[in-house]
MMTF fields as JSON, N, C-alpha, C and O atoms, coordinates in Angstrom:
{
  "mmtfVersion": "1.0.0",
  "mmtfProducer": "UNKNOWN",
  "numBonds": 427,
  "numAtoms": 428,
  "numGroups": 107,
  "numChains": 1,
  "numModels": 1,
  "chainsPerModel": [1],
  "groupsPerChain": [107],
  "chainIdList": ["A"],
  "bondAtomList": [4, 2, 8, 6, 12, 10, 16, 14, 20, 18, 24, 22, 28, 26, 32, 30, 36, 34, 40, 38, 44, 42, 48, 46, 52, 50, 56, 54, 60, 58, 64, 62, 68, 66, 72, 70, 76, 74, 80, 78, 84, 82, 88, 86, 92, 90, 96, 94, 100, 98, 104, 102, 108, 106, 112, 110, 116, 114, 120, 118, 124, 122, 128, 126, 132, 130, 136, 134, 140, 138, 144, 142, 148, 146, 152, 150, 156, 154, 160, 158, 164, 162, 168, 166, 172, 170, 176, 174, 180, 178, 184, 182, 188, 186, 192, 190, 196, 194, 200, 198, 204, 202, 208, 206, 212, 210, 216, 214, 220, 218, 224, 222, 228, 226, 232, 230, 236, 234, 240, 238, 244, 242, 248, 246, 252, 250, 256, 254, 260, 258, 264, 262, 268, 266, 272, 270, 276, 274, 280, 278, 284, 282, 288, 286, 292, 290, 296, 294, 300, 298, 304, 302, 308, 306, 312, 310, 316, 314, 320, 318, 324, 322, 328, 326, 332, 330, 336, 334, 340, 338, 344, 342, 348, 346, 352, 350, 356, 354, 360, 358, 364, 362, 368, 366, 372, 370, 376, 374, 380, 378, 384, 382, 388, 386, 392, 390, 396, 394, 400, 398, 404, 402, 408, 406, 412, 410, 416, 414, 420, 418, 424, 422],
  "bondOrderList": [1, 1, 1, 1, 1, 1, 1, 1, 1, 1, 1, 1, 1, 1, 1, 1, 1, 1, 1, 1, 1, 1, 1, 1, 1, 1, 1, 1, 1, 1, 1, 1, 1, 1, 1, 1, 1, 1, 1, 1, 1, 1, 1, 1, 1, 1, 1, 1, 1, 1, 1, 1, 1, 1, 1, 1, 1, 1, 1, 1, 1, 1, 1, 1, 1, 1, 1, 1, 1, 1, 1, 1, 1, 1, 1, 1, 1, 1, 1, 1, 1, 1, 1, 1, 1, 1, 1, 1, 1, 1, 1, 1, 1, 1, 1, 1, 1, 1, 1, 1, 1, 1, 1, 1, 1, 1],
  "groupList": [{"groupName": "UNK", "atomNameList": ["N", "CA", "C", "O"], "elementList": ["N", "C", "C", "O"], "formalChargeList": [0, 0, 0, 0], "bondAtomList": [1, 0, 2, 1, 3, 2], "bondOrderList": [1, 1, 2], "singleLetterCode": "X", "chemCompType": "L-PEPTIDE LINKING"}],
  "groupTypeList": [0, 0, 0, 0, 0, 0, 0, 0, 0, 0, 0, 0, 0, 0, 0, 0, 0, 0, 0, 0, 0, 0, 0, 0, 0, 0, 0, 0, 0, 0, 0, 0, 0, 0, 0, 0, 0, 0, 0, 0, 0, 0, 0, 0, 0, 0, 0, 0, 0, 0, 0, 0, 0, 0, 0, 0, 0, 0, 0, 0, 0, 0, 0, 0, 0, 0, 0, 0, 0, 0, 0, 0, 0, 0, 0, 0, 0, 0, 0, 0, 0, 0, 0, 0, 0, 0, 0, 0, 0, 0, 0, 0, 0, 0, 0, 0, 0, 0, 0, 0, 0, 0, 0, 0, 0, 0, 0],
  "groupIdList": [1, 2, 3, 4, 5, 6, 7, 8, 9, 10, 11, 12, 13, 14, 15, 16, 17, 18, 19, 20, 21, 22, 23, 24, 25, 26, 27, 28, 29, 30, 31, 32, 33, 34, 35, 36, 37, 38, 39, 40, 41, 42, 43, 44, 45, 46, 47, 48, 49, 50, 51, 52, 53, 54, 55, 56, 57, 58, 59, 60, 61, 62, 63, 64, 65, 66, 67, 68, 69, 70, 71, 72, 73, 74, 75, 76, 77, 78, 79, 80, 81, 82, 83, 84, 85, 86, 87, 88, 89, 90, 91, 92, 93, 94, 95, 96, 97, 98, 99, 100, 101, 102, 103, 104, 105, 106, 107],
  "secStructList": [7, 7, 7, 7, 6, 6, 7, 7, 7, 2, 2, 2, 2, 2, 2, 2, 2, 2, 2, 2, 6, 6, 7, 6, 6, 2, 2, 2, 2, 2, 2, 2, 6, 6, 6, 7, 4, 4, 4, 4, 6, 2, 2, 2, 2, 2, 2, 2, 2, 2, 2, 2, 2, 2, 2, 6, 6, 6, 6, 1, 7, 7, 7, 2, 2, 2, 2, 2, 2, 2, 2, 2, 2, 2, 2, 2, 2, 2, 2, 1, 7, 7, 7, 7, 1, 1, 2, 2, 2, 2, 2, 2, 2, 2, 2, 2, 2, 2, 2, 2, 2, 2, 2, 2, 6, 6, 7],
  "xCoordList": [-26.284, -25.971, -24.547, -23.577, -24.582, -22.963, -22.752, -23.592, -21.156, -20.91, -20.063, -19.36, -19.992, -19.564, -17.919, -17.42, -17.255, -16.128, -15.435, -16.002, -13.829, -13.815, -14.093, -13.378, -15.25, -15.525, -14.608, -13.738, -14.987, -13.9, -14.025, -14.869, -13.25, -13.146, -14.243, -14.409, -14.93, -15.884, -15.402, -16.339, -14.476, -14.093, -14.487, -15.025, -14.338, -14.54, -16.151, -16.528, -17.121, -18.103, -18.759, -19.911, -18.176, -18.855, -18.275, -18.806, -17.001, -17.351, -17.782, -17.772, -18.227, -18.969, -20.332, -20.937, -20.781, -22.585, -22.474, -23.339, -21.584, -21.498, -21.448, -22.115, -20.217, -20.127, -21.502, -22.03, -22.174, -23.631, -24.412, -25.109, -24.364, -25.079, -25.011, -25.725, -24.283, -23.732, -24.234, -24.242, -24.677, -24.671, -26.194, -27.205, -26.081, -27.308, -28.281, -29.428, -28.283, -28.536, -29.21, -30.378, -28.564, -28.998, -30.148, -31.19, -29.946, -30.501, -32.032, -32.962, -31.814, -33.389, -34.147, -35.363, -33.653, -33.772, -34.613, -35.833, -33.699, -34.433, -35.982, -37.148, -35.524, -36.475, -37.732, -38.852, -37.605, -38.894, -39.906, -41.11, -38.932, -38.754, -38.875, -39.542, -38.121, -38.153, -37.768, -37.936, -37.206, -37.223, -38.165, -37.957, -39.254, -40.43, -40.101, -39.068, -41.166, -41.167, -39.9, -39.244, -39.547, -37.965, -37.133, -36.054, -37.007, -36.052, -34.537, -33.521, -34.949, -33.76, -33.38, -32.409, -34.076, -33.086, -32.978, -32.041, -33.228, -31.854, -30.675, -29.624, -30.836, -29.315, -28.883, -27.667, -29.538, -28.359, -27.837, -26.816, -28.384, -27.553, -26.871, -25.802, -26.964, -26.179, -24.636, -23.593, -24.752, -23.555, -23.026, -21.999, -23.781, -22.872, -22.964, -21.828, -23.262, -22.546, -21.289, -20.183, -21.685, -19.872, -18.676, -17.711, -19.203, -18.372, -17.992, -16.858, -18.752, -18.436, -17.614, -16.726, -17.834, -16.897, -15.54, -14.627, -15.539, -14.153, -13.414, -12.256, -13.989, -13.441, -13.159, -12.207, -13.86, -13.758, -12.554, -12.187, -12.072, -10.962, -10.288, -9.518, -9.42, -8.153, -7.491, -6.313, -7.568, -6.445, -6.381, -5.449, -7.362, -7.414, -7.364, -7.45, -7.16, -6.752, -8.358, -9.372, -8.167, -9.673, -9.724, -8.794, -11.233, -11.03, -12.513, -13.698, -11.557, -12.802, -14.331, -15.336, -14.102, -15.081, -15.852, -16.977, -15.539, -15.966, -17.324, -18.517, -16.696, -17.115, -17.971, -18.965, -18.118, -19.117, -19.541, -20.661, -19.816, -20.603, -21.96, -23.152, -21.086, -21.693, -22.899, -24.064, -22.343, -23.045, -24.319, -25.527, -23.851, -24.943, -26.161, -27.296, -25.634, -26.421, -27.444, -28.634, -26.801, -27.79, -28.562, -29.383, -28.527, -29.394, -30.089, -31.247, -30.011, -30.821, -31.796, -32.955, -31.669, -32.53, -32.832, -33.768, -32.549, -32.98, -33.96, -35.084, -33.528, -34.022, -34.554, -34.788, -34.973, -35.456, -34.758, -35.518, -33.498, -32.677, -31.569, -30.458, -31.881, -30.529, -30.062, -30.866, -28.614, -28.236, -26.536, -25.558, -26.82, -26.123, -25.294, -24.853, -25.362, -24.582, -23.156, -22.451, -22.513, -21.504, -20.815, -19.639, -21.907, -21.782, -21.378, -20.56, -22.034, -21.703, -19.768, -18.887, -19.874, -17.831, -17.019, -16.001, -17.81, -17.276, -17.501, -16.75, -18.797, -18.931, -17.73, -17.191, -17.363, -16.798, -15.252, -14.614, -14.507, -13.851, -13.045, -11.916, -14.722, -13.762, -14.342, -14.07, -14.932, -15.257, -13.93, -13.762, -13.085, -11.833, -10.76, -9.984, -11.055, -9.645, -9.695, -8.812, -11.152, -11.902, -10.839, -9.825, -11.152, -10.392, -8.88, -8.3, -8.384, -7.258, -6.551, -5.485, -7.276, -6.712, -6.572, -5.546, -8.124, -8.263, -7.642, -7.938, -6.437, -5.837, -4.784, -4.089, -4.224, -2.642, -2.717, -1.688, -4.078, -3.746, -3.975, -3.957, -4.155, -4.202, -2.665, -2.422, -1.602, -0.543, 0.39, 1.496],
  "yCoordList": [-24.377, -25.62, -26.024, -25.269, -27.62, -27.821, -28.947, -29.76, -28.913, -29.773, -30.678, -30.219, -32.134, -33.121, -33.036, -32.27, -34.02, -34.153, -34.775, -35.568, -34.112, -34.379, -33.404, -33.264, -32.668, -31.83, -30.638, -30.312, -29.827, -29.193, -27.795, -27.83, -27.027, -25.976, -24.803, -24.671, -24.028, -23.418, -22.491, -22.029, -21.966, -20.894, -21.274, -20.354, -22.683, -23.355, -23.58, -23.578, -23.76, -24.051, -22.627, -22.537, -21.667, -20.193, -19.748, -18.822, -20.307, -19.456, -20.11, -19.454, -21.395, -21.766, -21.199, -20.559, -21.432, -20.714, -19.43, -19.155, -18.348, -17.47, -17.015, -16.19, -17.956, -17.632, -18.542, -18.094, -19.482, -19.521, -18.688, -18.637, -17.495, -16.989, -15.807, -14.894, -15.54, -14.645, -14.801, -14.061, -16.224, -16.902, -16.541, -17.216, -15.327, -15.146, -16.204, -15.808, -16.924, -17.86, -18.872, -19.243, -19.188, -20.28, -19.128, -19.667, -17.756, -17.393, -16.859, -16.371, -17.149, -16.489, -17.824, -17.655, -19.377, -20.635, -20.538, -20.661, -20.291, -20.345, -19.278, -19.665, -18.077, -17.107, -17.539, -17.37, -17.98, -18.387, -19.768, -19.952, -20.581, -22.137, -23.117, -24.152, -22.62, -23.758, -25.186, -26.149, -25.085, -26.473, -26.904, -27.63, -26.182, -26.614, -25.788, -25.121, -25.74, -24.796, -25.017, -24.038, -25.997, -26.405, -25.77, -25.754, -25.205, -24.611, -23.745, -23.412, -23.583, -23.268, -23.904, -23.509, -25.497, -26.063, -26.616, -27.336, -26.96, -27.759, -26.835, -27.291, -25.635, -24.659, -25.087, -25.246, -25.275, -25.525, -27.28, -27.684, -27.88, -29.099, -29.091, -29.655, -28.571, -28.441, -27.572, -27.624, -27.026, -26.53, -27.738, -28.274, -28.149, -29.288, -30.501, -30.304, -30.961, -31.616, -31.021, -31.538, -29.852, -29.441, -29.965, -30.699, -29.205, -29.386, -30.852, -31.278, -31.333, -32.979, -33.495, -34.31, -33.123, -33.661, -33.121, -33.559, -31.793, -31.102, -32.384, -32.745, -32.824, -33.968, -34.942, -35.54, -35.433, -36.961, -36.993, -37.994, -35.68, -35.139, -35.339, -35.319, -35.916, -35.274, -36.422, -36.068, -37.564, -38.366, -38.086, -38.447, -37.562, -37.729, -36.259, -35.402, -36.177, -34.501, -34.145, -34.804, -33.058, -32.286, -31.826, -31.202, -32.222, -31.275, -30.543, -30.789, -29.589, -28.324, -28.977, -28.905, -29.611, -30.099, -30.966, -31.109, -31.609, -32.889, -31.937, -32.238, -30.808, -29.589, -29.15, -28.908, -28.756, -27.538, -28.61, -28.099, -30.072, -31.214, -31.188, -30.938, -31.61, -31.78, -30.417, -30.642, -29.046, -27.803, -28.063, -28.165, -28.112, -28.762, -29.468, -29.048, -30.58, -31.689, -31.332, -31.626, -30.518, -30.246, -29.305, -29.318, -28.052, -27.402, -27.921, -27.576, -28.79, -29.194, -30.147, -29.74, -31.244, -31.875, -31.588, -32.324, -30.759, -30.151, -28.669, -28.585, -27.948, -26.548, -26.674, -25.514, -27.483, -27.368, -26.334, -25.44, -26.139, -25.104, -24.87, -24.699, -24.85, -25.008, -23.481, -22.558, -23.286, -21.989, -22.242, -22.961, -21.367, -21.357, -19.831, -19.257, -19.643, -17.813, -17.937, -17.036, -19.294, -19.152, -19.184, -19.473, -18.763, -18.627, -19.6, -19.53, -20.881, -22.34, -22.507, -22.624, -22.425, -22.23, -21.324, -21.63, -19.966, -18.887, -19.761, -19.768, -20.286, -20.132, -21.515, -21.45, -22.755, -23.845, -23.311, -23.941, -22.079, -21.881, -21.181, -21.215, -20.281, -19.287, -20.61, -20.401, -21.528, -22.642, -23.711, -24.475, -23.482, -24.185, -23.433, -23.945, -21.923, -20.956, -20.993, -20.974, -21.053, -21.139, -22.339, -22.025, -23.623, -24.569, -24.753, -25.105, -24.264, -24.47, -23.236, -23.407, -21.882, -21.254, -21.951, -22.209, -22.204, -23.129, -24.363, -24.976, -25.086, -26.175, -25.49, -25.959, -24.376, -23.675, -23.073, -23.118, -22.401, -21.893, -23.037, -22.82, -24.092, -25.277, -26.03, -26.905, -25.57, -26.226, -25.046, -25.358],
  "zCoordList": [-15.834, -16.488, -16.145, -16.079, -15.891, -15.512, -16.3, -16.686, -16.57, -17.91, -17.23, -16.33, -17.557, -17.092, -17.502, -18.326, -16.708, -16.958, -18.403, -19.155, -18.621, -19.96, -21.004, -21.997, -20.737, -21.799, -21.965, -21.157, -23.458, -23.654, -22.175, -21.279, -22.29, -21.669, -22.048, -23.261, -21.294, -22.009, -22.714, -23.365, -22.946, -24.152, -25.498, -26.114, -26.309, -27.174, -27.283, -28.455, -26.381, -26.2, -26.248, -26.67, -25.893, -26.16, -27.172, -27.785, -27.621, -29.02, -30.076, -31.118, -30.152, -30.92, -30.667, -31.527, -29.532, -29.849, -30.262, -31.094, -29.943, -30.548, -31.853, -32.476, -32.221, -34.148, -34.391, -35.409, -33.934, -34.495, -34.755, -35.768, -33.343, -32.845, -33.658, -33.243, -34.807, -35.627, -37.167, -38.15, -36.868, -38.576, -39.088, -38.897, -39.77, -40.27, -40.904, -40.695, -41.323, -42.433, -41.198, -41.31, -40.289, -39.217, -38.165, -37.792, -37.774, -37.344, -37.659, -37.018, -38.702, -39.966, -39.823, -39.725, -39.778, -39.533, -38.267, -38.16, -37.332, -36.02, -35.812, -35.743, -35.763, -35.925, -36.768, -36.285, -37.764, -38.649, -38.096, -38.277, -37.397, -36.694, -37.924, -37.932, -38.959, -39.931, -39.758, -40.507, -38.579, -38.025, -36.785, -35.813, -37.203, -35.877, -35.036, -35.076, -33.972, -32.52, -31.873, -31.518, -31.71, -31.14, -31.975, -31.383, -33.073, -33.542, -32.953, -33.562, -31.516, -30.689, -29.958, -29.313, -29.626, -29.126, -30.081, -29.738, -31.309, -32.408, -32.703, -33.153, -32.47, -32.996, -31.421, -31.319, -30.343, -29.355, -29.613, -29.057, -30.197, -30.283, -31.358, -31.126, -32.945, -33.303, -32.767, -33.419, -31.837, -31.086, -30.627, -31.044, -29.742, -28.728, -30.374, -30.805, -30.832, -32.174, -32.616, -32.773, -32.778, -33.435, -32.544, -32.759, -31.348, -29.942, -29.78, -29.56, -29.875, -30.247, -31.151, -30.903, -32.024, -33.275, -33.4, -34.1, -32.379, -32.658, -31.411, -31.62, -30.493, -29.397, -29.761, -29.26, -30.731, -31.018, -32.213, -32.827, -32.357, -33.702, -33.502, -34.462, -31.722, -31.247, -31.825, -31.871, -32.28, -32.449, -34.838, -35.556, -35.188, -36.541, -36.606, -35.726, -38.222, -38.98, -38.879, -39.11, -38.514, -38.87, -40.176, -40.686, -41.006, -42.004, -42.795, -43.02, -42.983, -43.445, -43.676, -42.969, -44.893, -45.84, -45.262, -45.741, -44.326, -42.923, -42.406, -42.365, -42.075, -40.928, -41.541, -40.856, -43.304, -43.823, -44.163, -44.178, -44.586, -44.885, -43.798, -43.977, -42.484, -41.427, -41.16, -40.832, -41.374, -40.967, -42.429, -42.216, -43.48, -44.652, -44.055, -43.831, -43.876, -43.657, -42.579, -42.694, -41.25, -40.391, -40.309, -39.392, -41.37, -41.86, -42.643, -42.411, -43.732, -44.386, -43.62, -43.706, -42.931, -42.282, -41.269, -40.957, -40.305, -39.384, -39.528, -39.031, -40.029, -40.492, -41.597, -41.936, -42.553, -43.858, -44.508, -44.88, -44.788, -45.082, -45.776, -45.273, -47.177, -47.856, -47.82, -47.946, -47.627, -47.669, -48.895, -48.69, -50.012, -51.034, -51.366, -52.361, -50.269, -50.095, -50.048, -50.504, -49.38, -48.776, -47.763, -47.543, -46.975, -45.321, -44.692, -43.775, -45.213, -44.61, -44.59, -43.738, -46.094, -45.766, -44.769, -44.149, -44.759, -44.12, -42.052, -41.076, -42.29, -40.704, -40.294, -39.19, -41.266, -41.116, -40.877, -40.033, -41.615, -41.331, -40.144, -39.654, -39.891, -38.894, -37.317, -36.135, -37.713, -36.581, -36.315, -35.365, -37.47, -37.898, -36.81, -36.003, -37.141, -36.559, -34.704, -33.847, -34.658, -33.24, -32.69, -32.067, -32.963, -32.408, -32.018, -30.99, -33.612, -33.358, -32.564, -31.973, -32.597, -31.37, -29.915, -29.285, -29.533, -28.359, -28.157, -27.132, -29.326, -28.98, -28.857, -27.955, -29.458, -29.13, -27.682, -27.008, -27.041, -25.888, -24.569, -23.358, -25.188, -24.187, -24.172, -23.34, -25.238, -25.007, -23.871, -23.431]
}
């Protein structure tokens, strides 16, 4: 797969599918296909969504609650999946630390 110009650098793009790829709660989602047989390619577009939104961030403040809204919303209508553990904050944040590492080692 080759990614067009503009886009972020793939470090950011792998470690987001990764800390997905970690998120129990989204992975029990997929595995079951609570979001239909496609259920793995919606966890791959919810990646490139995040990945997106962390791009379209660069001129405004990013913020948490934006991020675990957004991760909400697309489990719930995508995955039929409400998850009330926590995880959603936990995964928004360490998706938070992800970036802003990847914007400090880009300066």
């Amino acid at each position: 797969m080759t990614s067009g110009a503009g886009e972020a650098p793939p470090p950011l793009k792998d470690g987001i599918t990764t800390l997905l790829s970690r998120w129990n709660g989204l992975q029990m989602a997929i595995q079951n296909e609570w979001g239909g047989r496609d259920s793995v390619q919606k966890s791959h577009q919810l990646a490139s969504d995040i990945l997106s939104w962390f791009l379209q961030s660069k001129e405004t403040v990013l913020c948490l609650e934006d991020l675990e809204s957004m991760l909400h919303e697309s489990l719930l209508l995508t995955f039929n999946t409400e998850i009330e553990d926590g995880s959603i904050e936990q995964v928004a944040e360490q998706l938070m630390l992800l970036h802003e590492e990847h914007m400090q080692a880009k300066d």
